[in-house]
MINU-493482 format. One line per field, with one value per residue (C-alpha): x, y, z; residue in three letters. Coordinates in steps of 0.2 Angstrom, whole numbers, plus 5000, padded with zeros to 4 digits. Layout:
N
X <- c(X; ...)
Y <- c(Y; ...)
Z <- c(Z; ...)
aa <- c(ALA; ...)
% end
This chain:
625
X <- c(4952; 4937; 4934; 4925; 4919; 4921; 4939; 4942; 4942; 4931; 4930; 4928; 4917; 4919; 4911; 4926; 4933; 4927; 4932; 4944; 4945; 4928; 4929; 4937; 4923; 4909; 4895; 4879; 4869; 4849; 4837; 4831; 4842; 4840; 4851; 4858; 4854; 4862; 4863; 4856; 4857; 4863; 4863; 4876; 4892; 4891; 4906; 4918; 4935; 4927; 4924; 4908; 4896; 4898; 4887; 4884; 4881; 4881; 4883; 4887; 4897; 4905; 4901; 4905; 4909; 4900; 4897; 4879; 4878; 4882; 4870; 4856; 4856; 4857; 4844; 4830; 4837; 4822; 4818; 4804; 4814; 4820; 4836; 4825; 4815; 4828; 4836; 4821; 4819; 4837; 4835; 4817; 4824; 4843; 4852; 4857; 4853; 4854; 4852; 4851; 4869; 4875; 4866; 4870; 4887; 4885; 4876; 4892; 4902; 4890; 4888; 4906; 4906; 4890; 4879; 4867; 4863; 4872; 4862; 4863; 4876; 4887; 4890; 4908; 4903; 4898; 4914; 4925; 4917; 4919; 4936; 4941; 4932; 4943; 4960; 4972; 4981; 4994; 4988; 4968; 4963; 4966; 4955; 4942; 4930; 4913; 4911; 4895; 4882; 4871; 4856; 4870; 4880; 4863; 4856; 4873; 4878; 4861; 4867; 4884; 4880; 4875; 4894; 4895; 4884; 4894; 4892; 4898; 4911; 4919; 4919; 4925; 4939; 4944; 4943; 4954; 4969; 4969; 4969; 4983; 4994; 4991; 4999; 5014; 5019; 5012; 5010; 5023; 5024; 5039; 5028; 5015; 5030; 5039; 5018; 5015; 5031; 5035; 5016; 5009; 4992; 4993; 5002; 4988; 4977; 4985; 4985; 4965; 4960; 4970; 4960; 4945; 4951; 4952; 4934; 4928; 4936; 4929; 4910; 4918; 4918; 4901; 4892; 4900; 4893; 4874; 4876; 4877; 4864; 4872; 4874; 4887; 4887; 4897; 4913; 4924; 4945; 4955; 4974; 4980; 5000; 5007; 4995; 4979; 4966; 4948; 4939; 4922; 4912; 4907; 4905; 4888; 4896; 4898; 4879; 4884; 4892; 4912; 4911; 4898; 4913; 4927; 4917; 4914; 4934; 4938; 4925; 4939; 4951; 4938; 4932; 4950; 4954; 4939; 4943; 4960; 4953; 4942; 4957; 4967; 4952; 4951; 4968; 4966; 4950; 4957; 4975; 4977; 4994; 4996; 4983; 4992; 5002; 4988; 4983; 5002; 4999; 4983; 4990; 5004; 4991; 4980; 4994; 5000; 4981; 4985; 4997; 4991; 5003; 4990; 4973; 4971; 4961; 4973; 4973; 4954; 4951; 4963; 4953; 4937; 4943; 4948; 4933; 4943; 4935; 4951; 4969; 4977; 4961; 4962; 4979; 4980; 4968; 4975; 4992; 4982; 4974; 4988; 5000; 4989; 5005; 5015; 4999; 4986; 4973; 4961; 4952; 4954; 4949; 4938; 4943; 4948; 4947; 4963; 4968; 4962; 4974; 4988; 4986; 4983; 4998; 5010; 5002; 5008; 5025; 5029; 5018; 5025; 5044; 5040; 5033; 5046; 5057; 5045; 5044; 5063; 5065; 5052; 5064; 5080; 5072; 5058; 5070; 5076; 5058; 5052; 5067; 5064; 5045; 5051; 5062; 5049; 5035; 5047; 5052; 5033; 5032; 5042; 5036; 5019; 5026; 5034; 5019; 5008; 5021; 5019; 5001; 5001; 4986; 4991; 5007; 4997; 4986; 5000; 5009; 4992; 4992; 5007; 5007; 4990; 4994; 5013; 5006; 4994; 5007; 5015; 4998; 5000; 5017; 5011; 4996; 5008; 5019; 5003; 4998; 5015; 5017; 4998; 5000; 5013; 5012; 4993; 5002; 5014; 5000; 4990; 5002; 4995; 5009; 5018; 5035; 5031; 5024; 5041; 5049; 5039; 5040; 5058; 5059; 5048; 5059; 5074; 5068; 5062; 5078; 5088; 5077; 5078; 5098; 5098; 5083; 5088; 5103; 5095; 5078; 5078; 5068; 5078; 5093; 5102; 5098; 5104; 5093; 5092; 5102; 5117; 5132; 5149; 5166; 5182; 5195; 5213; 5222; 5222; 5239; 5244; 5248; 5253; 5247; 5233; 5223; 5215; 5200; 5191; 5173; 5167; 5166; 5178; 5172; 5190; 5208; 5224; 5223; 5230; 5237; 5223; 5205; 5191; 5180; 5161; 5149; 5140; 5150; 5144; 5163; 5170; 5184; 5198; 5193; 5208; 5204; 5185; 5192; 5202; 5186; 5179; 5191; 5185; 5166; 5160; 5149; 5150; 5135; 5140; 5126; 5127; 5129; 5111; 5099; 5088; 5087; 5074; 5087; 5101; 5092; 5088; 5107; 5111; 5099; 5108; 5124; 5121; 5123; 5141; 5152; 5141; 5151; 5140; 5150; 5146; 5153; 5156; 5148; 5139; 5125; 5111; 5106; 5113; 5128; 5130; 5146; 5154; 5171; 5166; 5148; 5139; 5120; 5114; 5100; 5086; 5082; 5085; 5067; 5072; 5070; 5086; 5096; 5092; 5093; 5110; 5117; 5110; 5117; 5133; 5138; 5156; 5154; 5165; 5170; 5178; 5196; 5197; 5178; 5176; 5191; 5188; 5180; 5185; 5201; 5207; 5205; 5189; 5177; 5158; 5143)
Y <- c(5029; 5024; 5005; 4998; 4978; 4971; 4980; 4982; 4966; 4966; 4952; 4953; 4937; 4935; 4925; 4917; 4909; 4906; 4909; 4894; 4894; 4888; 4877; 4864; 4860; 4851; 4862; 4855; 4863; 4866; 4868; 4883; 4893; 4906; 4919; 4913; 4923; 4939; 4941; 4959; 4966; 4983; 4987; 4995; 5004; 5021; 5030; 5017; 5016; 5002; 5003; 4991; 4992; 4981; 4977; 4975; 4961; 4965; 4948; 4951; 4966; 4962; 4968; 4958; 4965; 4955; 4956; 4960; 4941; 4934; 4949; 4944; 4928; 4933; 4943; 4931; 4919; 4917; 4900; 4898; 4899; 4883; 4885; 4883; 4899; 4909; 4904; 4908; 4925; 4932; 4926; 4935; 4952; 4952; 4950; 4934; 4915; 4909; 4891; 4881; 4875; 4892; 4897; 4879; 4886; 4903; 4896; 4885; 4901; 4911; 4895; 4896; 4914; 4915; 4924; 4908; 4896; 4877; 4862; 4851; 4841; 4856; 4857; 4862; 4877; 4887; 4882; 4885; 4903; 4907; 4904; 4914; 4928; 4925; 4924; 4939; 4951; 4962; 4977; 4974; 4980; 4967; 4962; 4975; 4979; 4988; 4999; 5010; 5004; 5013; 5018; 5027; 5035; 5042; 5055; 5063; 5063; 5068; 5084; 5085; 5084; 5101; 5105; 5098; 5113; 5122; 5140; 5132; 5122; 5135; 5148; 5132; 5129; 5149; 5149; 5134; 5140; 5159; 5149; 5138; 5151; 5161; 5148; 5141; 5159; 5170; 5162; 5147; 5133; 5132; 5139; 5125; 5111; 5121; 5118; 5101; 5093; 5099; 5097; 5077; 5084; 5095; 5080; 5069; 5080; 5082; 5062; 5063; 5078; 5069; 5054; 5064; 5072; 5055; 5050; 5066; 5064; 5046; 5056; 5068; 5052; 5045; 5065; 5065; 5049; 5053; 5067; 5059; 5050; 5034; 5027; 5020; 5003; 5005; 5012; 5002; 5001; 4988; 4985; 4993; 4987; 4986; 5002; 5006; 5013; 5019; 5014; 5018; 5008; 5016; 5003; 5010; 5023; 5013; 5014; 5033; 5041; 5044; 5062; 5058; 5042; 5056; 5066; 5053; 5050; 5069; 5068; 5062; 5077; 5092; 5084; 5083; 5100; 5108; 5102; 5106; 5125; 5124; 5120; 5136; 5143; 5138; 5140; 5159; 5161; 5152; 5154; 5135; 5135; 5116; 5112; 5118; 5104; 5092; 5103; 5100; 5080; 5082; 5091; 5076; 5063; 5069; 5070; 5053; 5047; 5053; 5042; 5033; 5016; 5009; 5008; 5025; 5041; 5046; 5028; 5028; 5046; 5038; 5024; 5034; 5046; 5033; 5022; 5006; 5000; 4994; 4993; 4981; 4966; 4971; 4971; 4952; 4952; 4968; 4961; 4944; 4952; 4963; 4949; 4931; 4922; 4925; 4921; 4909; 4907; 4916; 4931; 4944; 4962; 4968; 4982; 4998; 5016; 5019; 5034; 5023; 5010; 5022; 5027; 5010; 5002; 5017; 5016; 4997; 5002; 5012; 5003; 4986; 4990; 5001; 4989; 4977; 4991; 4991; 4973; 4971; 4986; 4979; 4962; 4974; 4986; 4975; 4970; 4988; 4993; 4979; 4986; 5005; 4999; 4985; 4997; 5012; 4999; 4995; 5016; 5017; 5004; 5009; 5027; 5020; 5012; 5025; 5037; 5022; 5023; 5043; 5042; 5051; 5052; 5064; 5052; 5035; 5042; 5046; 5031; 5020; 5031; 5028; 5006; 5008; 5017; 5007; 4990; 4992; 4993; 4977; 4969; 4973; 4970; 4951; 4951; 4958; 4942; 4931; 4939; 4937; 4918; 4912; 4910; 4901; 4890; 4888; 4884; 4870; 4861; 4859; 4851; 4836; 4824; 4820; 4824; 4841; 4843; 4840; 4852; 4868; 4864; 4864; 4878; 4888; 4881; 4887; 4907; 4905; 4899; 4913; 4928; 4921; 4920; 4938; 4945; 4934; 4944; 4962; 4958; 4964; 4949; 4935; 4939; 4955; 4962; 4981; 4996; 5007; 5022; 5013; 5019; 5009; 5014; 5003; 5005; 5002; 5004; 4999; 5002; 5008; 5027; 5039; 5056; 5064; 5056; 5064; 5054; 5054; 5053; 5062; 5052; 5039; 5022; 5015; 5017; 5020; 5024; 5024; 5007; 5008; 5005; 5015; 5006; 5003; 5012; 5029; 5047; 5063; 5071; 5069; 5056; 5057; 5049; 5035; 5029; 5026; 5020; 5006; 5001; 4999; 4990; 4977; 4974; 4988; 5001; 5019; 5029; 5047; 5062; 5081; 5086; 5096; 5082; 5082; 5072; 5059; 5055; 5055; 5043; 5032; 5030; 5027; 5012; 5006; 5009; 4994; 4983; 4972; 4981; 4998; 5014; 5030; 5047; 5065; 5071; 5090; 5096; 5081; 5085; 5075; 5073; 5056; 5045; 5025; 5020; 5001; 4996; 5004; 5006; 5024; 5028; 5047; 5049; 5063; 5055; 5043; 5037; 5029; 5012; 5009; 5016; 4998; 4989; 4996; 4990; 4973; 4971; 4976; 4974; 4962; 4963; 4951; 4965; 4973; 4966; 4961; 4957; 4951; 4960; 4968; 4983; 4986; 4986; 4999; 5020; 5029; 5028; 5027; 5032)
Z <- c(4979; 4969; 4965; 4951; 4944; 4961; 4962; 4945; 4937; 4922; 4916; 4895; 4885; 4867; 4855; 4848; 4867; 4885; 4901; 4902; 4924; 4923; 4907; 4913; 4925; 4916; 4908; 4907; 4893; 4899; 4889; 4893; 4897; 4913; 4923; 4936; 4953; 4956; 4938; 4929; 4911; 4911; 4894; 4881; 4887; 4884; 4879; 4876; 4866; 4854; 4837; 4840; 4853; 4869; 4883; 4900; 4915; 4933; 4942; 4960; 4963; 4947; 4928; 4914; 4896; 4884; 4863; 4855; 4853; 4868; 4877; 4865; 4871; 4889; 4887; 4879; 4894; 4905; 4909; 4898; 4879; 4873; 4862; 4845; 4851; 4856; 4840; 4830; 4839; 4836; 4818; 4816; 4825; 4817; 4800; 4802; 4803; 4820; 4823; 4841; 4840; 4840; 4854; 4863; 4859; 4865; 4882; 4885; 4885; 4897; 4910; 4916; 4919; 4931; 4919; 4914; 4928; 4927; 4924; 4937; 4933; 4931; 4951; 4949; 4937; 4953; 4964; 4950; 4947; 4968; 4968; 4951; 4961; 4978; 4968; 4975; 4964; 4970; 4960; 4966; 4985; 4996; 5013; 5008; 5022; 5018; 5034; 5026; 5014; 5003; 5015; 5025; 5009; 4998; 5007; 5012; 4993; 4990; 4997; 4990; 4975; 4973; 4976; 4958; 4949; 4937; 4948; 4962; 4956; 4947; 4964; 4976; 4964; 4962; 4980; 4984; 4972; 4980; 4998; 4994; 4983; 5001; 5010; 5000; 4994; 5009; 5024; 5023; 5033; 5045; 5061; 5057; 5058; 5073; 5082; 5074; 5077; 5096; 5102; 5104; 5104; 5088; 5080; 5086; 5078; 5060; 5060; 5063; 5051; 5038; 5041; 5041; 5023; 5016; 5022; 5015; 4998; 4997; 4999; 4984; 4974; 4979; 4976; 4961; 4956; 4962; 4954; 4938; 4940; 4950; 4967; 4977; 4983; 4998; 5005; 5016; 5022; 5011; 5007; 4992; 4989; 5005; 5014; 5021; 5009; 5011; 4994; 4986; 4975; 4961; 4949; 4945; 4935; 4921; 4917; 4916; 4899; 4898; 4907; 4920; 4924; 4923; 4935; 4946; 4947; 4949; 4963; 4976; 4973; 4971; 4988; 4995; 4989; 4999; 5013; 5011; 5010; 5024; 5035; 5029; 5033; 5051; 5054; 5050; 5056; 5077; 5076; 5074; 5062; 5065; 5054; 5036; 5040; 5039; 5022; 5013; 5018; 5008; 4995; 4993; 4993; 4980; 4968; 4974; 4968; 4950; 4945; 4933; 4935; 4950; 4952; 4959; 4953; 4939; 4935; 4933; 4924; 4910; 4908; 4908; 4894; 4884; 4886; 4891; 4905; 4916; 4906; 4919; 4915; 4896; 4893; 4888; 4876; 4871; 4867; 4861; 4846; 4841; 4841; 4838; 4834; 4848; 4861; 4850; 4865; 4876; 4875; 4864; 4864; 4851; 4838; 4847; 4839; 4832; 4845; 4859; 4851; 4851; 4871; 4876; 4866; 4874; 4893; 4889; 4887; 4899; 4913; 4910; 4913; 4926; 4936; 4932; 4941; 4955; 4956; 4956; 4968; 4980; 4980; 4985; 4997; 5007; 5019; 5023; 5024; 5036; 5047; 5046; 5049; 5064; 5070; 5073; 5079; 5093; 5096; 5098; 5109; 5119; 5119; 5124; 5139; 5145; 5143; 5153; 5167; 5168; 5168; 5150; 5142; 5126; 5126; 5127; 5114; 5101; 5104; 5102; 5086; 5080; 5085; 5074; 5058; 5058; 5060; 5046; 5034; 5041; 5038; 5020; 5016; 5024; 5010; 4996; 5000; 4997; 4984; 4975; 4979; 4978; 4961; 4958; 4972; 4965; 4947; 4956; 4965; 4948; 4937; 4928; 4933; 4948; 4939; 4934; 4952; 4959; 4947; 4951; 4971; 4967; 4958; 4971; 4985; 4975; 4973; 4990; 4995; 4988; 4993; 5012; 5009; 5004; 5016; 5031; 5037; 5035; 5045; 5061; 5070; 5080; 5092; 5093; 5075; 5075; 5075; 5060; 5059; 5063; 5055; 5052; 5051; 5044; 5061; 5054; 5069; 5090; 5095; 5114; 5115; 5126; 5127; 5118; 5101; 5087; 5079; 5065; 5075; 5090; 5101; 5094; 5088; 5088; 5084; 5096; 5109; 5129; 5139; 5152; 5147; 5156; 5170; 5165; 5172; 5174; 5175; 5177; 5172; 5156; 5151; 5141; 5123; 5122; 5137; 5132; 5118; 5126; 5134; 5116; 5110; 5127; 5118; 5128; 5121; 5127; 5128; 5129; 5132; 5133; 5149; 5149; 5150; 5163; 5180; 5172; 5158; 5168; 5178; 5163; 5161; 5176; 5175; 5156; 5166; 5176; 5161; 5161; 5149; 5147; 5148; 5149; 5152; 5146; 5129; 5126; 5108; 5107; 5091; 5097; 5117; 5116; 5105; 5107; 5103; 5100; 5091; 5072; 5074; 5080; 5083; 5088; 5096; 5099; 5115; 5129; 5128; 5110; 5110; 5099; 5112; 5120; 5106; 5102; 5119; 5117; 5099; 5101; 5119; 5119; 5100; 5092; 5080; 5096; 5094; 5113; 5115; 5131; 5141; 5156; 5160; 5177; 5185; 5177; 5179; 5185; 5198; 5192; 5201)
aa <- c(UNK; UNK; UNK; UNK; UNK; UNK; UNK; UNK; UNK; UNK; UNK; UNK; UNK; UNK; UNK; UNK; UNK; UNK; UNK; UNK; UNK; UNK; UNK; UNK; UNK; UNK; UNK; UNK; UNK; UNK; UNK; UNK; UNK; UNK; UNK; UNK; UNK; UNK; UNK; UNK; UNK; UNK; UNK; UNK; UNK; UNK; UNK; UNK; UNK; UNK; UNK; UNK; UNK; UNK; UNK; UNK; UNK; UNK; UNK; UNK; UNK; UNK; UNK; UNK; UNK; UNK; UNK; UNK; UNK; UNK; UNK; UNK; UNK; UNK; UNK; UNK; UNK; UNK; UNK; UNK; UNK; UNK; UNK; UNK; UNK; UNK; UNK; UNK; UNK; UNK; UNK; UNK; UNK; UNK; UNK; UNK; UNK; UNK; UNK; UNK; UNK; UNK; UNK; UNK; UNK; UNK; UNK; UNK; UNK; UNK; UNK; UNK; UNK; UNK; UNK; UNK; UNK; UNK; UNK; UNK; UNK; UNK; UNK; UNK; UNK; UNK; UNK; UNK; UNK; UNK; UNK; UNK; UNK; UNK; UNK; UNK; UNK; UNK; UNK; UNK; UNK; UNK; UNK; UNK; UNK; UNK; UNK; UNK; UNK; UNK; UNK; UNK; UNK; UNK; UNK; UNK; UNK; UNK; UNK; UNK; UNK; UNK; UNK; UNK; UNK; UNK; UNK; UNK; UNK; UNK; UNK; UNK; UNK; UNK; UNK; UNK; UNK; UNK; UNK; UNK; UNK; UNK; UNK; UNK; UNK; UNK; UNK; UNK; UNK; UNK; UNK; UNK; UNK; UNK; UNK; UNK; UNK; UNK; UNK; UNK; UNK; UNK; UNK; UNK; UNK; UNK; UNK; UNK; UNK; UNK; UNK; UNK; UNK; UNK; UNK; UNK; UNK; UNK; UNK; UNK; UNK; UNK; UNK; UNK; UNK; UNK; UNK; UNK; UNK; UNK; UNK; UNK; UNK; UNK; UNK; UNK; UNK; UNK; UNK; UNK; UNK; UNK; UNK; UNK; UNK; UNK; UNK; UNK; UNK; UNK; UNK; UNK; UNK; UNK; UNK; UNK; UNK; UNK; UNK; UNK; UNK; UNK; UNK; UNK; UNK; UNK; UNK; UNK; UNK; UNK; UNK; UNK; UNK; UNK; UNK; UNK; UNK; UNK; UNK; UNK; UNK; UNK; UNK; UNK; UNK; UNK; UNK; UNK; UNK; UNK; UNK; UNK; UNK; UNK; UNK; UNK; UNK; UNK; UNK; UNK; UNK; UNK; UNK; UNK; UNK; UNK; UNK; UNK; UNK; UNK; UNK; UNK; UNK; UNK; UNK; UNK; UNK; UNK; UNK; UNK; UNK; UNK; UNK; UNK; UNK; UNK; UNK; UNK; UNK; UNK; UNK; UNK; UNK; UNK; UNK; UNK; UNK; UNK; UNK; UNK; UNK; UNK; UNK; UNK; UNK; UNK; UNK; UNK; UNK; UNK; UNK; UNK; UNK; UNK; UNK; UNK; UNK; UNK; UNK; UNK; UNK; UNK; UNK; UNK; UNK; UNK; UNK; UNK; UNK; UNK; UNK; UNK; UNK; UNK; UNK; UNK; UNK; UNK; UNK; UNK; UNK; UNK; UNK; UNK; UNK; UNK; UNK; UNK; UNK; UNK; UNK; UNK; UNK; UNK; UNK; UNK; UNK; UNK; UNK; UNK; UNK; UNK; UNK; UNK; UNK; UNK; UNK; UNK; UNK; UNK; UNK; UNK; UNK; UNK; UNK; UNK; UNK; UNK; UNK; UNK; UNK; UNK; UNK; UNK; UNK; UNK; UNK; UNK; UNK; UNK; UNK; UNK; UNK; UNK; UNK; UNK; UNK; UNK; UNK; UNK; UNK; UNK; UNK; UNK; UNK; UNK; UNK; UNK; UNK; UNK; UNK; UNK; UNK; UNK; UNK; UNK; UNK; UNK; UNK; UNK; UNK; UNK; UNK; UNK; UNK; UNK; UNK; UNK; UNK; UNK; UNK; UNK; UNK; UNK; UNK; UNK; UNK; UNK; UNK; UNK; UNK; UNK; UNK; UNK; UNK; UNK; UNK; UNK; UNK; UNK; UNK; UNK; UNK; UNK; UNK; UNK; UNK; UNK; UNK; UNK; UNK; UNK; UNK; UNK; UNK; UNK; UNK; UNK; UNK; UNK; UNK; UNK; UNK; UNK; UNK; UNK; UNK; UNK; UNK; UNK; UNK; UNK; UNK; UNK; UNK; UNK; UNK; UNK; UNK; UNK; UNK; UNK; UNK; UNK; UNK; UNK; UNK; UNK; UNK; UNK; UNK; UNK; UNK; UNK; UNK; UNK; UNK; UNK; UNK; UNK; UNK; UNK; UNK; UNK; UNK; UNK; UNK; UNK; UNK; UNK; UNK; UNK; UNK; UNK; UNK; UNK; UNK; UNK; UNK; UNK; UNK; UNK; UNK; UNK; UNK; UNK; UNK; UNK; UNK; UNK; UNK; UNK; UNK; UNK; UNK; UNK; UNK; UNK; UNK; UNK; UNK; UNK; UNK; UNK; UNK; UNK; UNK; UNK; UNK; UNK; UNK; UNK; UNK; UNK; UNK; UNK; UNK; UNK; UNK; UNK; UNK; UNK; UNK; UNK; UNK; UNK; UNK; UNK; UNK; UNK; UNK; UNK; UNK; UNK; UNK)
% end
């Protein structure tokens, strides 16, 4: 993804408000005037959807939208111009009259923004600027990490740009669609799976030429940008929502016209494509069908960076076409100026061409409901998520500490693997959380009074309340919380009969069945179901497995066997190597090396849902192993 103004919040000045984070520090008006450090005048912005012209300041890594006036004043503000000469010279060189108060006036609005150094009793100016900067936003990328800088990035887009000539852009792109329509419509892809899915290593591989793809297609971005003319200030590794992200900065593009910045955003997915060929090719050219998996995962991600609801590549070619510098930090002045009533204060947004107005106004309203939706999804589905994600964290684990006690090296590999690129999504789903509640925690601890204090804690301690009340029992930490893939059945019935018992479920999770219940423990013969079934009925859980698996499975049974109230039997046209089984709850398993099959045993072992929890398990009929 690409990442511009210091992750895409541009911060827009006008002459009629000021930034009002910073304006309640005091503001010390000097007399001459001077940029503060870090501070550069960039000039007009070319291509833009405004009727009037607006200009640029880089402060930082960030670039600032200002007016003609309030960059005029900037740009006479050297330290040596008192108010009355730069007055006098905007007043000489315009159409105008300009007199010291307005510039006092303008100054006062540049100071809280970082673009005109304080006087020095403004000393809370600065800190308040610092933390506007550091404030989180869920749709920004969060814990950003520059990992390459520029000395690294120019002369290897230096070269790639040339991929950008028209010639070669137009044969790379012809080349790219015949390679892929060869592999969706001739080729296919169900021999790649078959390679990809029953090989680690080839696994392991796909995992690291995707990575590769998306470094390459970061590169695409920064050629693209040198190509126009530009350079990029960095590429690092971030959060973006709740996953891992590579990013460049390609804020420099904005010195560039509309369809050098739609290049630049473009520059990612021509990339991406190329190496997407390159890998059709090699998997030709060696045999290696494996890596057309790796190419359809690339193919899904470069469509999942056009859409244009997030701060990805589609996002950004929208803005770029439209000449709106970022929609998400312009919509409230947007929705200011078109409706002054309803929000009388802060910044509005200057006069926008009337097409521009239209496409804005639309993205508006279908954006904002959507992420309403999303929002209101996320509330409903994050518990489910942290479990699935919980849930395969532990099935790696214990994957990984199987493949150390085999002395594994391609297994300890793709477990490693697997614990890395799962936990990274836990990482951000923790940073989303504080993203979400920063604010209005932030909001609580401001409140002028004490009373108004206690009523927004209250009310944040409410919502918090509520959401743990619903999330609480569907997490997976703490106690015996169930696996996922469980299923549950409604058992009706748990009378005594004799003779034969057809169930609903194979193998049985409950229901009649005979007067004597089975003795726990391991069997390599079958039993009859009503007598498992009884033993169910006691909390036990029945752990049933085809009667193929190999010696080192069976083993592992045995071991689980050993457990008070486990039952482990084999089960004839059984659909999966192995079925848990307790009183109305059933988990089918590819494997005795899943780590739910454990977890199953520990959660509902002597249920209390079984009807007789805690009866016997031995005493009865059977002699384990």
């Amino acid at each position: 993804m690409a990442r511009r103004y210091g992750d895409s919040n541009v911060a827009r000045i006008a002459a009629d408000s000021m930034d009002r984070t910073a304006a309640g520090a005091r503001v010390d008006i000097p007399e001459r005037p001077v940029l503060a450090d870090g501070v550069e005048l960039v000039g007009e912005l070319p291509g833009t959807g405004f009727v009037d012209s607006q200009w640029l300041v880089k402060r930082g890594d960030r670039f600032l939208q200002l007016t003609e006036l309030l960059y005029r004043v900037a740009e006479r503000a050297n330290g040596e111009r008192t108010l009355d000469e730069i007055a006098a010279e905007m007043t000489e060189s315009g159409d105008r009259l300009v007199t010291a108060d307005n510039v006092r006036q303008v100054v006062g609005m540049l100071i809280p923004t970082g673009v005109v150094a304080a006087g020095d009793r403004s000393t809370a100016v600065a800190e308040a600027i610092r933390e506007r900067d550091a404030r989180p936003s869920p749709l920004g990328l969060g814990l950003r990490m520059r990992v390459v800088r520029p000395r690294v990035i120019d002369p290897i887009a230096s070269v790639l740009r040339y991929l950008f000539a028209p010639p070669i852009l137009v044969a790379a792109l012809g080349a790219a669609v015949l390679a892929h329509v060869w592999m969706y419509f001739e080729r296919g892809l169900t021999g790649a799976f078959i390679d990809a899915l029953y090989t680690p290593a080839f696994l392991l591989i796909v995992v690291a030429v995707v990575l590769a793809g998306a470094v390459f297609h970061e590169f695409g971005h920064a050629a693209a940008l040198r190509y126009g003319g530009g350079r990029a200030r960095g590429m690092g590794v971030g959060v973006y929502l709740v996953f891992p992200a590579f990013y460049t900065d390609v804020t420099d593009s904005y010195r560039l016209g509309r369809w050098a910045r739609v290049r630049t955003g473009l520059g990612g997915a021509y990339f991406h494509l190329l190496f997407a060929s390159a890998l059709i090719a090699a998997a030709v050219a060696f045999g290696y069908e494996f890596l057309l998996v790796a190419v359809l995962l690339i193919n899904l991600e470069i469509l999942r960076q056009f859409i244009p609801f997030a701060r990805l590549d589609g996002y950004w070619v929208l803005a770029d076409l439209t000449g709106v510098p970022d929609f998400f930090s312009q919509l409230g002045p947007f929705v200011r100026s078109r409706f002054p009533k309803l929000a009388p204060g802060g910044t509005r947004l200057p006069r926008l061409k009337r097409w521009v107005e239209v496409v804005f106004a639309t993205y508006i309203v279908v954006t904002i409901p959507l992420l309403i939706v999303m929002l209101v999804l996320l509330v409903k589905m994050l518990p489910r998520f942290v479990t699935v994600l919980w849930d395969a964290i532990v099935t790696q684990y214990g994957f990984l500490s199987t493949a150390v006690g085999d002395s594994d090296g391609i297994g300890i590999a793709t477990a490693a693997a697997g614990l890395l690129i799962l936990g990274l999504p836990a990482l951000g789903i923790a940073y989303l959380l504080y993203t979400l509640t920063w604010r209005p925690l932030r909001a609580v601890v401001r409140q002028p009074t004490p009373a108004r204090r206690a009523a927004g804690l209250v009310a944040v301690t409410a919502i918090l309340g509520v959401l743990a009340f619903l999330w609480a029992p569907r997490l997976p930490f703490g106690g015996d919380a169930a696996p996922v893939g469980v299923q549950s059945f409604d058992v009706r019935e748990r009378n005594h009969v004799r003779g034969a018992v057809t169930y609903d479920q194979r193998p049985p999770v409950g229901g009649r069945h005979a007067p004597m219940w089975q003795n726990c423990g391991f069997y390599a013969a079958p039993i009859p179901d009503q007598q498992g079934v009884h033993s169910l009925e006691h909390g036990a859980v029945w752990v049933t497995y085809q009667p193929d698996l190999s010696d080192s499975a069976l083993g592992k049974l045995r071991e689980l066997a050993r457990e008070r109230h486990v039952l482990v039997t084999p089960y004839e046209g059984l659909d999966r190597p192995v079925v848990a089984s307790s009183w109305g709850r059933q988990l089918r398993l590819r494997s005795v090396d899943d780590a739910r099959l454990e977890r199953f045993v520990s959660a509902f072992r002597l249920s209390s849902r079984a009807p007789e929890s805690g009866g016997p398990c031995t005493g009865g009929v059977g002699t384990p192993q």
